[in-house]
Z-matrix of the N, CA and C atoms (Angstrom, degrees):
N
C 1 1.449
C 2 1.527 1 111.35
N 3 1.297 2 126.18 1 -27.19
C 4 1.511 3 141.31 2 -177.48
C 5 1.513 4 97.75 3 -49.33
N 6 1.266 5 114.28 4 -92.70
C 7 1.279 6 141.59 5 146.96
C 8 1.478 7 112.88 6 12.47
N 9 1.261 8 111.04 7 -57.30
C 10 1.718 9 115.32 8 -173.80
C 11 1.611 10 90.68 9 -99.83
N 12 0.870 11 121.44 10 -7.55
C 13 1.748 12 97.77 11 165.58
C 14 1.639 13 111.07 12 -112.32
N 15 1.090 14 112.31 13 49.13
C 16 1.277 15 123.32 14 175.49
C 17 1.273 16 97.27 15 -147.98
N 18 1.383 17 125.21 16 -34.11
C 19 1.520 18 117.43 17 157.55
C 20 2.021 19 113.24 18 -49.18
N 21 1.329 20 74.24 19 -39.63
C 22 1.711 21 85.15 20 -155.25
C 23 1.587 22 104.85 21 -54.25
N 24 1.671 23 94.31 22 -52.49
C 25 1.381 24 120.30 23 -159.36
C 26 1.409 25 125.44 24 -71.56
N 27 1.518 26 80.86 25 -35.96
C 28 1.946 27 108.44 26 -166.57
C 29 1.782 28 114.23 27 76.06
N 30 1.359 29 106.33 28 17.90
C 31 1.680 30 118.41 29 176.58
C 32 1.573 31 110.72 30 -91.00
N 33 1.474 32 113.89 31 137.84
C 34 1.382 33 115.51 32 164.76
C 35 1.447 34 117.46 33 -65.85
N 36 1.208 35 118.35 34 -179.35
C 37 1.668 36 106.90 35 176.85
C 38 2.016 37 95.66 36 -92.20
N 39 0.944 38 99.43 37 -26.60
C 40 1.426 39 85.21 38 179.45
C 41 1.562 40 111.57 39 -73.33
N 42 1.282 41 136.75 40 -20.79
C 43 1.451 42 137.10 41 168.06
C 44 1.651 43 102.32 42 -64.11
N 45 1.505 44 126.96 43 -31.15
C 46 1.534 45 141.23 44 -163.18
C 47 1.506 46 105.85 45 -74.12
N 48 1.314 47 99.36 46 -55.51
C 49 1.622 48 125.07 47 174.30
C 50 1.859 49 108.58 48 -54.77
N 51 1.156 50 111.03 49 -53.38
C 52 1.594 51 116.80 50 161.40
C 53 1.097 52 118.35 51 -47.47
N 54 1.279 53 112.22 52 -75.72
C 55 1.724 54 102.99 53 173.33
C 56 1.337 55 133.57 54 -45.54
N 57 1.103 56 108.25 55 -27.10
C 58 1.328 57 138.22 56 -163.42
C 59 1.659 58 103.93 57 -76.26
N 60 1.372 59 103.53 58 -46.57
C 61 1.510 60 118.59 59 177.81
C 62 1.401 61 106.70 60 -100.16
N 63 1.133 62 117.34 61 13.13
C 64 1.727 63 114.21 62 164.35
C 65 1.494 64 121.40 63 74.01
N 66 1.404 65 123.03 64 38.68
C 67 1.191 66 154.21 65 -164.89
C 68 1.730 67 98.07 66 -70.11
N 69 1.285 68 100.17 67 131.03
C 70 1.712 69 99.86 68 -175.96
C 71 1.884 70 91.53 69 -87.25
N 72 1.627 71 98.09 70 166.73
C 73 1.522 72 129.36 71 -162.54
C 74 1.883 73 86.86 72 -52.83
N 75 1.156 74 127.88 73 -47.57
C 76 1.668 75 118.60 74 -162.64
C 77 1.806 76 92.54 75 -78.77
N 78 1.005 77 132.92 76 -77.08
C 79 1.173 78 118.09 77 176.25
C 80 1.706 79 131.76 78 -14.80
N 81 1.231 80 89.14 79 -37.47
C 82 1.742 81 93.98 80 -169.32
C 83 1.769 82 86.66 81 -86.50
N 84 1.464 83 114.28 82 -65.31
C 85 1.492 84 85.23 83 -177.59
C 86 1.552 85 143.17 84 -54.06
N 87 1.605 86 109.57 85 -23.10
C 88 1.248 87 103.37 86 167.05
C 89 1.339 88 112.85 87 -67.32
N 90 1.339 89 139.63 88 -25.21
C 91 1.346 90 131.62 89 179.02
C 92 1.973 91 109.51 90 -65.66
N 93 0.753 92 111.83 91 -36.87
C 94 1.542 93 139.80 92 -163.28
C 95 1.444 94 98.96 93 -68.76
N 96 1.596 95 102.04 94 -75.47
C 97 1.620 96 110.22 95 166.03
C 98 1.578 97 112.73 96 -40.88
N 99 0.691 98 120.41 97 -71.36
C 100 1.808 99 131.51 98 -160.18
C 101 1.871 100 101.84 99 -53.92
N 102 1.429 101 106.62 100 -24.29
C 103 1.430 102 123.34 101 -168.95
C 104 1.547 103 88.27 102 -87.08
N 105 0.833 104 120.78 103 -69.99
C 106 1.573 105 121.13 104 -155.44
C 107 2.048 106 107.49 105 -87.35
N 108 1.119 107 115.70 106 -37.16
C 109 1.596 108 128.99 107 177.98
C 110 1.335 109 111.67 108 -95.33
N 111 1.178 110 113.14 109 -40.63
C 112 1.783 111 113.53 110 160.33
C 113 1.581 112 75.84 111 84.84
N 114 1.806 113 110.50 112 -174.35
C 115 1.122 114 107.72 113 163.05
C 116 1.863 115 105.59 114 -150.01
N 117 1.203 116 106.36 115 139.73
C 118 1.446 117 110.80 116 -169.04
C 119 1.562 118 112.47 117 -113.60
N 120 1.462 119 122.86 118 162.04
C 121 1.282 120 102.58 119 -160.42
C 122 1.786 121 99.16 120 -126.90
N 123 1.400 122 89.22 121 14.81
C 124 1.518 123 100.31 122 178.13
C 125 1.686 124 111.54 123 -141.47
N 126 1.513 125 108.30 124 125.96
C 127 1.587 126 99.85 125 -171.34
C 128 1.476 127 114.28 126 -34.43
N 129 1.113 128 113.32 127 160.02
C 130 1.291 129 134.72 128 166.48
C 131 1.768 130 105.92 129 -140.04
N 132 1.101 131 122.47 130 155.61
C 133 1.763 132 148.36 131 -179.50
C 134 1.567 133 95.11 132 -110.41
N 135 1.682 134 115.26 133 112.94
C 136 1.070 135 130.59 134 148.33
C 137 1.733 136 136.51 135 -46.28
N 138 1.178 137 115.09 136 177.49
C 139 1.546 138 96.87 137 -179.79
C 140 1.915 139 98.49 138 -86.91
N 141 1.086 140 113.56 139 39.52
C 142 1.835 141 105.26 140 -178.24
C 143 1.436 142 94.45 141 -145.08
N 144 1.537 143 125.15 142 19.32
C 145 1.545 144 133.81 143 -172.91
C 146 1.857 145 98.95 144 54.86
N 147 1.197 146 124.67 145 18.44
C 148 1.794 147 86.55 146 158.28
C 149 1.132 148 124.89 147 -85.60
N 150 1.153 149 136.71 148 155.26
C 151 1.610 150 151.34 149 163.31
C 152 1.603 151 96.96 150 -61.19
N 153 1.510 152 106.96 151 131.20
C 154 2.015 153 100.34 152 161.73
C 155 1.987 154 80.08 153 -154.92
N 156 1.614 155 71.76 154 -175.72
C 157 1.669 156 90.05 155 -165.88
C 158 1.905 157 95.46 156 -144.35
N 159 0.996 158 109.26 157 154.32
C 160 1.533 159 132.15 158 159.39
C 161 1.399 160 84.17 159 64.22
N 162 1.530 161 122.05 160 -129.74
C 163 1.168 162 120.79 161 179.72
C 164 1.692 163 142.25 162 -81.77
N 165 1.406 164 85.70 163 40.50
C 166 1.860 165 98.48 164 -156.60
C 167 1.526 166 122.17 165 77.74
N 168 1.363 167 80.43 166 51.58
C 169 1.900 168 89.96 167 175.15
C 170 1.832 169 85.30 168 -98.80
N 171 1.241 170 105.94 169 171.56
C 172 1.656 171 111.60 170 -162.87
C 173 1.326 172 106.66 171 -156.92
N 174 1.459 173 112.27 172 -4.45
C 175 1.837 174 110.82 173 -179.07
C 176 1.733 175 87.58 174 -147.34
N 177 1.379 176 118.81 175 134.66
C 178 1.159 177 101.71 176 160.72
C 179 1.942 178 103.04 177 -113.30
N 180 1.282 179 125.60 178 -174.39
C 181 1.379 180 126.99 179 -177.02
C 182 1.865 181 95.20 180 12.06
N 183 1.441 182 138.55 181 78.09
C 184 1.264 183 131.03 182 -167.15
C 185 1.468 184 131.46 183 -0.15
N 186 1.543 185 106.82 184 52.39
C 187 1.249 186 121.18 185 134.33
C 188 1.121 187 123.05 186 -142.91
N 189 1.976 188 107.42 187 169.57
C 190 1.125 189 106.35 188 -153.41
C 191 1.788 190 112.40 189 -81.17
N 192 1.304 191 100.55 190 174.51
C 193 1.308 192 133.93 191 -178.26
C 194 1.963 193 106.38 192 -50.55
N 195 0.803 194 134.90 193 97.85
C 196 1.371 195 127.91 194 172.85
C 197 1.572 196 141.87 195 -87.08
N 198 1.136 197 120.06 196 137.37
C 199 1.837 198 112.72 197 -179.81
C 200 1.562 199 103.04 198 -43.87
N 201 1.377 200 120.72 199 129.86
C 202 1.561 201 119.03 200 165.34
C 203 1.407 202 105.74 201 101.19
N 204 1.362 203 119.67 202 -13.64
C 205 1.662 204 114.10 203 -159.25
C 206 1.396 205 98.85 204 -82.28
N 207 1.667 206 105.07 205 154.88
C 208 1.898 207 100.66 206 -161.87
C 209 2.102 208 85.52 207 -143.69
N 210 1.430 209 94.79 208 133.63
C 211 1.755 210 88.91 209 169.85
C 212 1.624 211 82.25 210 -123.75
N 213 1.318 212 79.42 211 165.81
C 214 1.745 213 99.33 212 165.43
C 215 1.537 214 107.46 213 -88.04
N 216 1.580 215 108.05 214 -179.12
C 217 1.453 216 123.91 215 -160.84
C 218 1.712 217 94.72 216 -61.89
N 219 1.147 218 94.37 217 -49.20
C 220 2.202 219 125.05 218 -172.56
C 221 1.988 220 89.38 219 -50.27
N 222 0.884 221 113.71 220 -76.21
C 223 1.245 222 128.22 221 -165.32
C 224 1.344 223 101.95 222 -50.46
N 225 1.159 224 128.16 223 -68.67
C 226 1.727 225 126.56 224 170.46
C 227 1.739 226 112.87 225 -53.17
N 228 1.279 227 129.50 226 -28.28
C 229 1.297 228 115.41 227 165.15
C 230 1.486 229 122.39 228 -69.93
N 231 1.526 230 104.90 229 -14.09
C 232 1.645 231 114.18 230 -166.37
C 233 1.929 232 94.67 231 -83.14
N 234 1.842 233 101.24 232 -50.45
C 235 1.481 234 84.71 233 175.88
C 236 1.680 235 143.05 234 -84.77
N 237 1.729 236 75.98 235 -26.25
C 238 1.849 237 84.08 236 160.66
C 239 1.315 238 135.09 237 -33.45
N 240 1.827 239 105.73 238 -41.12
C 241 1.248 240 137.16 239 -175.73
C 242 1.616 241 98.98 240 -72.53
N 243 1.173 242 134.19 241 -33.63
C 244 1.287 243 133.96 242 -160.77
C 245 1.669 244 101.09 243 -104.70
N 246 1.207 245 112.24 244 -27.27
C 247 1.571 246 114.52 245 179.33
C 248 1.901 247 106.54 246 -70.91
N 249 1.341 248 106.25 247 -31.16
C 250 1.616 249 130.97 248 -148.93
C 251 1.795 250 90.92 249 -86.15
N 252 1.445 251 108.77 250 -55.03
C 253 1.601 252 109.91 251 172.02
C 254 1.050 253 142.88 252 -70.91
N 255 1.615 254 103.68 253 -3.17
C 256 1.713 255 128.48 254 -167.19
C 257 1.857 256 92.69 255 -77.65
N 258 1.981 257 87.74 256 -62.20
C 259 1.347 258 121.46 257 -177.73
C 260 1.706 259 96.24 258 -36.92
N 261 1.265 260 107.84 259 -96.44
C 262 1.660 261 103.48 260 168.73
C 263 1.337 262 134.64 261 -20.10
N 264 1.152 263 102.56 262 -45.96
C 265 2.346 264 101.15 263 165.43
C 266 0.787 265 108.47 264 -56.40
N 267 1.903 266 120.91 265 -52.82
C 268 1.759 267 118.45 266 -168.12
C 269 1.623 268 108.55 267 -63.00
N 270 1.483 269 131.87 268 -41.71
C 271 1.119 270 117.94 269 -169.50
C 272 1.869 271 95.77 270 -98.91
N 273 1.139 272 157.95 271 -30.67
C 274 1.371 273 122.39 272 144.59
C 275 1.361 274 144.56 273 -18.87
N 276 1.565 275 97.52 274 -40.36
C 277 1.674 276 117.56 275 158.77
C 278 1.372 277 142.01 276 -60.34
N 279 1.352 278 95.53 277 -52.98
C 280 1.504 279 121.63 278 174.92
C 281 1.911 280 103.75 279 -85.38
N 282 0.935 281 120.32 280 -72.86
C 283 1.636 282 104.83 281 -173.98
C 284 1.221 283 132.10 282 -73.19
């Protein structure tokens, strides 16, 4: 049954298991993100040519994302965290 509700759903079992255990709104998206955006520690160019880094962060200290640019593991958890809470204000706000 796992299986077909991940067909169904498009959820990992570890996103299932979260919910499941009552996982607050940042939890579930970092699981979500990391599942679907992965996170890299060296720019990469999207399919629309932007530059991003870690988990599709795209500006760091407000600028942008550059060819070659490299954070450490530390450094991408610091902005992930800041990309992840932005995300969360805007839809606390809005819905």
């Amino acid at each position: 049954m796992a299986l077909r509700t991940k067909v169904k759903y498009g959820l990992s079992a570890a996103m299932l298991a979260l919910i499941a255990a009552g996982a607050g709104a940042p939890q579930l998206l970092d699981q979500f993100l990391q599942e679907r955006e992965g996170n890299t520690l060296v720019a990469v160019r999207d399919n629309g040519g932007v530059w991003s880094v870690c988990r599709g962060v795209t500006r760091i200290d407000g600028k942008p994302v550059v060819k070659g640019q490299r954070l450490t593991q530390s450094q991408c958890d610091h902005y992930n965290a800041i990309e992840r809470d932005k995300a969360l204000a805007w839809v606390n706000k809005h819905v």
